[in-house]
Structures are given as structure tokens and as C-alpha cells.
Residue, then its C-alpha position, 0 to 999 in steps of 0.5 A: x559043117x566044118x570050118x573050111x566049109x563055113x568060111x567058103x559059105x561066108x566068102x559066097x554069101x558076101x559075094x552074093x550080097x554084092x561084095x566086090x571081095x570078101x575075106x573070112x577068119x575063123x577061129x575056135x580054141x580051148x585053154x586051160x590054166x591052173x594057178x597054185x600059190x603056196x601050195x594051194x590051188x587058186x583057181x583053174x579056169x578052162x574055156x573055149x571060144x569060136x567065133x567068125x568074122x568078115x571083111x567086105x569090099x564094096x568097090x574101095x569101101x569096107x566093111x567088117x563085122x563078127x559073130x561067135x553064133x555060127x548058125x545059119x541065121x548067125x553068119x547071114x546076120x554078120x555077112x549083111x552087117x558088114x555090107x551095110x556097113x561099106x555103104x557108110x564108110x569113105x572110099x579108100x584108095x588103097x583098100x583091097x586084097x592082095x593081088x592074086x598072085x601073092x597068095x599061097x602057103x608054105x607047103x611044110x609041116x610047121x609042126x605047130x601042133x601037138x595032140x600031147x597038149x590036148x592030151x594032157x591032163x588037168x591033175x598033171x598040170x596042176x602037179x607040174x605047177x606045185x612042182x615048180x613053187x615047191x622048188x623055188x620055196x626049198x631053194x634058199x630059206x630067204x624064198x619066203x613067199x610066192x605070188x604064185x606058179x602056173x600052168x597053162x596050155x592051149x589048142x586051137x585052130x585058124x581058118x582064113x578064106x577070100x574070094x579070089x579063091x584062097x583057103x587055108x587052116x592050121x592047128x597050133x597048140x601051146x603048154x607052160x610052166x610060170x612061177x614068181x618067187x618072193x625073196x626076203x632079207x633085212x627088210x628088203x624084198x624082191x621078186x622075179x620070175x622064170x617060165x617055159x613055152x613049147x608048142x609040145x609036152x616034150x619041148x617043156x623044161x623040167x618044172x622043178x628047173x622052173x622053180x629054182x632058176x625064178x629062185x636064183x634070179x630073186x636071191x640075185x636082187x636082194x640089197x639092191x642100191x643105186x649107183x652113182x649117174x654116169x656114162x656107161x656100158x650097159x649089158x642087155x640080158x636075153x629077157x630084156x634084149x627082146x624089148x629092143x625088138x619090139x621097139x625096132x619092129x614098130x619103127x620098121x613097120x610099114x603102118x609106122x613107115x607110111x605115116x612118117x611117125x619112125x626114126x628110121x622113116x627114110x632110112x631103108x638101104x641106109x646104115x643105121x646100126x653097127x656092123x655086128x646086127x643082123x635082124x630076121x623076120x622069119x615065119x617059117x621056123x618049125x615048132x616056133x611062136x612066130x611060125x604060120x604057113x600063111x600070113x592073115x590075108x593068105x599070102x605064104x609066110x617067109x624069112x626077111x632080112x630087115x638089119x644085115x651087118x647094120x643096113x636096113x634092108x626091108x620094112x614089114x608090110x601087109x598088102x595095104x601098107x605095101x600099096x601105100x609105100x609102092x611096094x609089094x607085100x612081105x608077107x607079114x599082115x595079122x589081124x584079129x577076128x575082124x577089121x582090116x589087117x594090121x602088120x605083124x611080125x613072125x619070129x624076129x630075132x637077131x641071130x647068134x654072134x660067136x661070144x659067150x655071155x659069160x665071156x661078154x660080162x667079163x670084157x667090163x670093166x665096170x658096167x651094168x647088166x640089165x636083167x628088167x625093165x620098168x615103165x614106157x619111155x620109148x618114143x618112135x618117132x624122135x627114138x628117143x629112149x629112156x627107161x627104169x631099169x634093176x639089175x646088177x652092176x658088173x665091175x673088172x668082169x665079174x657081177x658084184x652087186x643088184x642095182x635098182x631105182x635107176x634109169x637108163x637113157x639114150x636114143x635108139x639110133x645111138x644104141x644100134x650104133x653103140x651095139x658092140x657085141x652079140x652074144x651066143x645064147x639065142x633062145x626062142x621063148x617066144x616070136x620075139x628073141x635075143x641073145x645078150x647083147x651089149x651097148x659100148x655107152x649109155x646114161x644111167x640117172x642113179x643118186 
């Protein structure tokens, strides 16, 4: 049977066991990853996975449960599990699916699928992840050591069925190259990383540019010192500008939005950020990482504006948070397996702006560019923001020197509002993406 069919055979037997509605994920996948340091294989591990899972309404109580044993006897074991498990829950209000209507899928080829994946072979993997250390260790003779390069690769394939007769499937496929030089000079040591992702083959970036870019940007750290506390600008390299994402995602997601525990909470048509941000959720990109036709309760993915010129336009909501807030669904539910569905983002992004990078780190005067972040100092709630931080500190526009053990601190409101320039380097290396951004004032805590 195939995977389609096993989700519809799921769907009909929870409805026969009693259930008022019925949702039914299915997943199967295999990955490959082999992992060299210092020209030595250290392990390759290839596995696979298929498992099933189910989420039943019995009236406004739920009941979810999973089995990786597709057999007969397996699925009928994981169908009634969930439905004895509604009888316990407590009846929830705001529990169902989404109204039948919503439900559908983009019509276009995502193209988040490439047979040059499954066809790769494991020698070459190999040879592209040795090709990538040797090239950051021949770099510079102060490349010392390495912790390591890799590559990885993954197929696989999602089903999602309900009973108000929605069923939807799609492949995707994934390849990297990683590797993490180690850089030694008069007793100091640094390390940094590169990589590349693509859904295909041909999306890869040459290994050995892989290797020598991790290189540079570890050579770059060497005699790293602090400075001195002060206010100032703060330059949020593409890497580290994504973090800002994920922090606005969970203040913008309807979980975070219904419960009031967000800074932005009743800020929705409001100006909360400068007039230079844009913000986009969009699920529909071709070939991206964020891209599906569906989201995980069947409705059809599509493109919002959250931030447009600084005003918040929308929240991110499932179906169950849309109720919640007495909205309608934007599309944007994920969940694993099983369990009930969360809120998850597409490709979020900030869009291009019409300056170079390099044009930016010349406007600063003095300054620093933030090339990584360290530690969790982020609070949603108050938007309070205060994290370690390495980099280079940038005086009369040119970058003179790396700085480490220091802090950066502010507040996520006053960052959006201090968000002066957009650069023109967006890359997708990821769902998350950002070109380098910069902040008019923060508080660095140096010596």
C-alpha cells in the first residue's frame, strides 16, 4: 500500500472507531552524512525512517498517538490509542480542524525535490567533505587543525490526510557541505565555520570555496580583545541578522500573540519598527527551505507581509490560534508526527535594500560588526535583549581588528526603531534569511 492510501485507510478507520474528525501525517525518509577530520573518515552514518501518526477529535476532545509499525495490526494499534485517549482529555473550546473551505494546496512544482540527491553516491560525498578541510587547512599555515567537515544529504517524503476529505504529498531532498577550521597564532585559537545547502546537486557550492571561506572567516578572529563599554553602532552580519528573525517570529506568532506572553501583543496595525524593514513569510518560493504546497493541517501555503515600511501588518497563525484570536488562518501550522499543530514559519525573510555590505561598514565611523552570537539572553515578553557576542570592530569604515568577551544589549523594540540601513546581500541558507542589517545604537559591556 502506498502512502496515500495508508493515510486515507488511517482517516476511515478513526472515523469508524467514532471520530468526529481525523488528521494523519505520514512520514518516511533516508540520510546520509559522512564526517572527516583531518583527512580521516570519523564516521558515516546512513539511516531511515517511516512512521505514522494520528490526531482524533471526538467532539472538542483530542487525542493523538504514533507508530512507526505500518502493518495492519500496527496502524488499528495506533488509531484506537488515540481514541481512547480523547475520552480522558478535557474538552477544548477551540479544538477542531480548519474549516473546510481553507483547505488546499499551491498548484505549482516547488521543485523541492532532486533525484541528484538520491543519486549521489557515498564515495563522492566523502570526497567532497575532504575536499572542503583540505582546502581550509592549505589556506594559511596558521589553519592548524580542524574540528571537522561534513557532508550530509536527505530524501524523503510527507503525507497529510483529514477527514473532511483533504489529501496531500510531496517529496524534498536536501545536500550539504560543512567544515569547521581551527586557527592558531601566539597562543590564541579561534574557530569558525561555512557551509552550503541546496535542495539539488547543482545548487552546491564548490567544496573547496567551502573550505577556504570557513578559513578566512577563522584567520579573521585571531587576537581577538575587548573593547572598551560604550554605546554604539552595531553592524548584524547576514549569519547573525537571521537571529533577529527568529526572535520577531516567536513575538509574532499567534501561540505567543493569544497567551499575551509578546512585546508586540497588541501592537498589530501599529508602527513598531523603522520604515526601512519589510518582513515576508513566504511558503511558496521554489527550491527554498521554507517552501511546502500545503502547511501541516492542509491549508495551501502562501506569501504574508508581517513588517511592511516598520507597521506590523499580520500574526502567524494555525487554525486553532486563529480561532483563539478571532481570526482566520494563515496558513502557517507545523507540526511533527503527532500531537496537535503548532505555528511555524515558511521563508521568513527581510528583503534586499539598495545598499552593499561593504558600502554599509564604510558609513561607520566606529562601530562593530557582529559576525557571532553566544548564550540566550532574549526575553519575548519584555523584549528585553542582551547577548555574548565576537566579531570585528570597524573604525573610519574599514574593519581593524576581532573583538570577543563582550556583550551587546538593548531591547527588541528599540532595535526595530534603530534599524537604519538594509543591505543588498540576501542569501537563503535556510527558511530563515537576512542581508546585513545595521543598528543606529546599542550598549556593548566590554573592559
Amino acid at each position: 500500500m502506498n502512502l496515500d492510501d495508508l493515510a486515507s485507510q488511517v482517516i476511515d478507520l478513526a472515523k469508524a472507531g467514532g471520530a468526529t474528525g481525523a488528521e494523519c501525517t505520514i512520514a518516511e525518509g533516508e540520510q546520509f552524512s559522512a564526517n572527516i577530520r583531518m583527512g580521516e573518515i570519523e564516521s558515516l552514518k546512513e539511516a531511515g525512517s517511516r512512521g505514522a501518526g494520528v490526531r482524533v477529535l471526538v467532539g472538542r476532545h483530542t487525542g493523538s498517538a504514533y507508530t512507526s509499525d505500518l502493518s495492519s495490526d500496527g496502524i488499528a494499534f495506533m488509531v484506537n490509542s488515540a481514541l481512547e485517549l480523547a475520552k480522558i482529555t478535557s474538552e477544548d473550546p477551540h479544538a477542531g480542524l480548519p474549516d473546510a473551505a481553507e483547505l488546499g494546496k499551491i498548484p505549482d512544482d516547488l521543485q523541492l525535490y532532486s533525484d541528484s540527491v538520491l543519486e549521489l553516491e557515498a564515495s563522492r560525498k566523502i570526497e567532497w567533505a575532504k575536499e572542503a578541510e583540505a582546502a581550509a587547512l592549505a589556506a594559511d599555515p596558521r589553519i592548524a587543525n580542524s574540528e571537522g567537515a561534513s557532508c550530509e544529504s536527505h530524501v524523503g517524503a510527507n503525507v497529510f490526510a483529514n477527514s473532511l476529505g483533504f489529501l496531500g504529498s510531496y517529496r524534498t531532498s536536501s545536500c550539504s557541505i560543512s567544515v569547521v577550521p581551527v586557527a592558531k597564532q601566539n597562543g590564541s585559537m579561534e574557530r569558525d565555520f561555512w557551509f552550503t545547502i541546496s535542495r539539488g546537486v547543482d545548487g552546491l557550492e564548490d567544496p573547496k570555496e567551502v573550505g577556504r571561506r570557513a578559513a578566512e572567516r577563522a584567520l579573521r578572529r585571531l587576537g581577538a580583545r575587548k573593547v572598551n563599554t560604550q554605546k554604539a553602532t552595531v553592524v548584524f552580519e547576514p549569519r547573525v541578522a537571521r537571529t533577529l528573525l527568529d526572535n520577531l517570529f516567536d513575538a509574532i506568532s499567534g501561540d505567543s500573540v493569544y497567551r499575551g506572553e509578546t512585546f508586540l501583543a497588541d501592537k498589530l496595525g501599529q508602527k513598531i519598527a523603522s520604515d526601512k524593514l519589510t518582513v515576508i513569510d513566504d511558503a511558496t518560493i521554489p527550491k527554498l527551505f521554507g517552501s511546502s504546497p500545503f502547511d501541516d493541517e492542509g491549508v495551501p501555503s502562501r506569501r504574508t507581509t508581517v513588517i511592511e515600511n516598520g507597521v506590523l501588518k499580520s500574526w502567524l497563525l494555525n487554525s486553532y490560534t486563529a480561532r483563539k484570536l478571532g481570526m482566520r488562518t494563515t496558513g502557517n501550522a507545523s507540526r511533527g508526527i503527532t500531537g496537535n499543530a503548532g505555528v511555524g514559519h515558511g521563508n521568513f525573510y527581510i528583503p534586499n535594500g539598495d545598499v552593499a555590505a561593504s558600502d554599509i561598514i564604510k558609513s561607520v565611523k566606529s562601530g562593530f560588526y557582529l559576525t557571532e552570537l553566544i548564550g540566550f539572553g532574549v526575553n519575548i515578553v519584555t523584549g528585553d535583549y542582551s547577548r555574548g557576542a565576537a566579531g570585528l570592530w570597524i573604525e573610519n569604515g574599514e574593519l581593524t581588528f576581532p573583538v570577543s568577551e563582550i556583550t551587546i544589549a538593548s531591547t527588541l523594540p528599540e532595535m526595530l526603531m534603530n534599524l537604519e540601513v538594509i543591505g543588498s546581500d540576501l542569501e537563503f541558507r535556510g527558511a530563515l534569511a537576512s542581508p546585513t542589517v545595521l543598528i543606529s545604537e546599542m550598549t556593548i559591556s566590554g573592559q
